[in-house]
KOLMAR-365245 format. One line per field, with one value per residue (C-alpha): x, y, z; residue in one letter. Coordinates in nm, 2 decimals. Layout:
<pts>
X [X,...] .
Y [Y,...] .
Z [Z,...] .
residu [a,...] .
</pts>
This chain:
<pts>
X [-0.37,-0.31,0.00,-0.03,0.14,-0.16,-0.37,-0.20,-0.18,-0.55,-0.63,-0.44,-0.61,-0.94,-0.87,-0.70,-1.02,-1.28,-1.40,-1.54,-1.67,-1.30,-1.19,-1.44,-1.33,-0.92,-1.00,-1.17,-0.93,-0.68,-0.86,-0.95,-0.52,-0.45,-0.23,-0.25,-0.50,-0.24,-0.05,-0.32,-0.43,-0.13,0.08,-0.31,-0.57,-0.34,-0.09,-0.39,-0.50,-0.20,-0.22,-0.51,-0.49,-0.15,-0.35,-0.63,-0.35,-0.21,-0.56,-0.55,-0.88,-1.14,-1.35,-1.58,-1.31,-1.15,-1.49,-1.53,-1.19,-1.23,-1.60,-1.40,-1.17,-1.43,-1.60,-1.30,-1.18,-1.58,-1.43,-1.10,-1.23,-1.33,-1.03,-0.82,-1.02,-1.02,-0.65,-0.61,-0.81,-0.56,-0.27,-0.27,-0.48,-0.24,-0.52,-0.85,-0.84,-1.14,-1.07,-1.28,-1.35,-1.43,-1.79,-1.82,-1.60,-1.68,-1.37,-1.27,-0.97,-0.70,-0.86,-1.01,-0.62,-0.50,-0.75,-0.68,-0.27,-0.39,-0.58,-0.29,-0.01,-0.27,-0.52,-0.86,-1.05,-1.35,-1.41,-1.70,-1.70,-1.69,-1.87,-1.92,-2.03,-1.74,-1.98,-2.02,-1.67,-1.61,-1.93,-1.72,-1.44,-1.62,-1.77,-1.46,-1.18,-0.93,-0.58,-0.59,-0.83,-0.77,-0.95,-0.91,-1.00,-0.91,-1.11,-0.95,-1.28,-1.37,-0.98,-1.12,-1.35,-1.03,-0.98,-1.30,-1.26,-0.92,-1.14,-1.45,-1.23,-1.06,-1.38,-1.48,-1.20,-1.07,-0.76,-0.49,-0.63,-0.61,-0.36,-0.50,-0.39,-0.50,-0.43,-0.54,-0.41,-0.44,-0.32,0.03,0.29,0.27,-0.13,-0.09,0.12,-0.12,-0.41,-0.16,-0.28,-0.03,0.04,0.07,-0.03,0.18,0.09,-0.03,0.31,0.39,0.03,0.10,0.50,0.42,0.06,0.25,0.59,0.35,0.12,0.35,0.58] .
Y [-1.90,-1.81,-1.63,-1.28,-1.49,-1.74,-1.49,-1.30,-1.63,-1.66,-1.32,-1.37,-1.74,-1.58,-1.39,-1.65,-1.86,-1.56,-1.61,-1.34,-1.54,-1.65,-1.29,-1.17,-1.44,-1.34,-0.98,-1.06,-1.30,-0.96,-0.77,-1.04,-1.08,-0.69,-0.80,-0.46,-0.40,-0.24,-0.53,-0.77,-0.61,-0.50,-0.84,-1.04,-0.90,-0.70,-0.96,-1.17,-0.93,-0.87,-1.20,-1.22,-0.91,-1.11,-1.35,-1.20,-0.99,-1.37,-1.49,-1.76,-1.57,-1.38,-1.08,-1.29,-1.40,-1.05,-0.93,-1.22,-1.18,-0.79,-0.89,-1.05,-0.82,-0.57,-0.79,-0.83,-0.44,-0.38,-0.58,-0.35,0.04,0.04,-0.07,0.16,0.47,0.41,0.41,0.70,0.92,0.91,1.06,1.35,1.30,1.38,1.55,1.38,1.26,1.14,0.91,0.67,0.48,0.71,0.73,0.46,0.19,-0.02,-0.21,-0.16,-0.38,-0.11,0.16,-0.08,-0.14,0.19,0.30,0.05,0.18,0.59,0.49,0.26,0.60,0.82,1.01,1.02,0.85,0.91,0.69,0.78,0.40,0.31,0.47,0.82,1.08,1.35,1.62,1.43,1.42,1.78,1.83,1.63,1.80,2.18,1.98,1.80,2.03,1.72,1.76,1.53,1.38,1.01,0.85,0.50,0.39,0.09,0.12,0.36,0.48,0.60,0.75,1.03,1.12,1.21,1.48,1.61,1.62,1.81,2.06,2.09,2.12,2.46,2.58,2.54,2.70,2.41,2.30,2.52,2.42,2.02,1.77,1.51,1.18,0.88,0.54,0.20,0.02,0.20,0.52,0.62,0.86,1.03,1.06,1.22,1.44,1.54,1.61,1.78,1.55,1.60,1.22,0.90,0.58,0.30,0.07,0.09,0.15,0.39,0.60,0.64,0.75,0.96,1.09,1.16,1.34,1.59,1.69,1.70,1.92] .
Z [2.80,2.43,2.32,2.12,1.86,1.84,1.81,1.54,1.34,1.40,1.28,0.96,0.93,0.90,0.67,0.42,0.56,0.45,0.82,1.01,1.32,1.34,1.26,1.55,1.83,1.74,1.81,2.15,2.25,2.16,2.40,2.65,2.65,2.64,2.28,2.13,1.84,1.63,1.58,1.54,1.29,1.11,1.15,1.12,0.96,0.70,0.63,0.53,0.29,0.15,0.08,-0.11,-0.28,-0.39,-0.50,-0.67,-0.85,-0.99,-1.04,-0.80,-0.64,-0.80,-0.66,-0.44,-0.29,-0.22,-0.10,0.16,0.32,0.32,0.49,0.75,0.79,0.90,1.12,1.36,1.29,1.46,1.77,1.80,1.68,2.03,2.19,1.93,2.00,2.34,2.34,2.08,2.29,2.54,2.25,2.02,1.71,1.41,1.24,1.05,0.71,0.46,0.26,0.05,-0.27,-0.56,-0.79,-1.00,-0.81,-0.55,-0.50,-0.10,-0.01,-0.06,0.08,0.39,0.45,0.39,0.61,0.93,0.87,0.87,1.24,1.33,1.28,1.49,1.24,1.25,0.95,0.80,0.57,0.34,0.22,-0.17,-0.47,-0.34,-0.57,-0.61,-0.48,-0.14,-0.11,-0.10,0.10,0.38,0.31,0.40,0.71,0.89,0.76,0.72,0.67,0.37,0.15,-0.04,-0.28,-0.43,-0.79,-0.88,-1.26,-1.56,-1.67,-1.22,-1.20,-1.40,-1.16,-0.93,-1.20,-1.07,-0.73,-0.77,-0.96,-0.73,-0.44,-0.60,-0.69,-0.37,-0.23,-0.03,-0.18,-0.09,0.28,0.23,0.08,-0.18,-0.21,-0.48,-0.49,-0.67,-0.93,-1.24,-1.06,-1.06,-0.97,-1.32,-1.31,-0.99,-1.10,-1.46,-1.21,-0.97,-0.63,-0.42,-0.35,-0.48,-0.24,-0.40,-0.13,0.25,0.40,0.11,0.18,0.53,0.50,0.28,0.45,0.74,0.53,0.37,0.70,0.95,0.87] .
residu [x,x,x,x,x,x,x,x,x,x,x,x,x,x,x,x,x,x,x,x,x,x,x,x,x,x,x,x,x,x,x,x,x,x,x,x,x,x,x,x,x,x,x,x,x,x,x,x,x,x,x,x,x,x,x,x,x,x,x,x,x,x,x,x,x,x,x,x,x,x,x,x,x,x,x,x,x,x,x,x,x,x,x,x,x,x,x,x,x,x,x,x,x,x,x,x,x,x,x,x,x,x,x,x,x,x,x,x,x,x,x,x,x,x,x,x,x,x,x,x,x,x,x,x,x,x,x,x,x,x,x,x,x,x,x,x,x,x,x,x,x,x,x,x,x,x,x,x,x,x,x,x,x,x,x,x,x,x,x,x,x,x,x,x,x,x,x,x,x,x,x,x,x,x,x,x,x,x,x,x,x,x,x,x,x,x,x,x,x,x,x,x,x,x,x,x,x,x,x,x,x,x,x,x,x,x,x,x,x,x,x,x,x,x,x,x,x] .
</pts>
């Protein structure tokens, strides 16, 4: 029998290894155990792309790299949604949230983690996926009514579209009913606070404390 350990270890292997068939045989071997998705992919999948986004950030890996693991990443996540709706369906959604990668920039790793950790705390994410046009975004918003909507840039010249959305949302007349957050690297605390978002997503934990300060009270 494997241990829930082994199988954590494997999860974050596969992502160090850019492996999704390893990624994929972890997760069922989760299941197939009854190890709770949650943690494989919080103490597995995540910690493995922590560490390559750590090492990406020191230039030991380059984007194809990145893009593999997060590849990987996705393929065992395909394995678990099931699993993790299944067992969310049986507790209170906290509320649904979009959330994807703004126009312009197709960079996913931080949002794709930021995105498994929302699920993980109990919202319901919709995750547009990366490059969507601004207009889209608020499109979705009218459609799902979330409680918050996130967007990542990881690019100075795409944050500005986040300047956009803030706009199109109170022209719309949606964003005194929805809480905006942004995140990626260039973004800040102070560049939330110029385009008046109402938070800044330092890191994954950071997001979802704070995701969860802000709607829940």
């Amino acid at each position: 029998m494997v241990t829930k350990d082994e199988i954590i270890q494997k999860a974050k292997d596969a992502i160090l290894d850019f492996d999704g068939e390893l990624a994929e045989e972890a997760a069922k071997e989760a299941i197939a155990n009854d190890v709770d998705p949650v943690e494989v992919i919080e103490h597995g999948f995540t910690a493995g792309m922590n560490v390559v986004g750590a090492d990406f950030g020191e230039g030991k890996l380059f984007l194809p790299h990145v893009l593999a693991a997060s590849e990987a990443m996705n393929a065992g996540m395909k394995i678990l949604k099931p699993e993790m709706e299944k067992r969310q369906s049986e507790t209170k959604s906290l509320g649904k949230i979009v959330l994807c990668t703004i126009e312009g920039d197709i960079h996913t790793i931080g949002k794709d983690i930021v995105g498994s950790m929302l699920s993980i705390a109990g919202f319901e994410v919709v995750d547009m996926g990366r490059d969507v046009p601004v207009k889209n975004i608020v499109e979705k918003t009218k459609e799902v009514k979330p409680v918050l909507v996130a967007t990542s840039a990881l690019m100075t010249t795409t944050m500005i579209n986040q300047i956009q959305l803030e706009e199109l949302l109170k022209e719309a007349g949606l964003r005194d009913q929805v809480k905006t957050m942004v995140g990626g690297a260039p973004c800040t605390q102070d560049w939330a606070d110029q385009i008046g978002a109402d938070i800044y997503g330092e890191s994954a934990a950071d997001s979802v404390a704070k995701v969860k300060a802000a709607v829940l009270k």
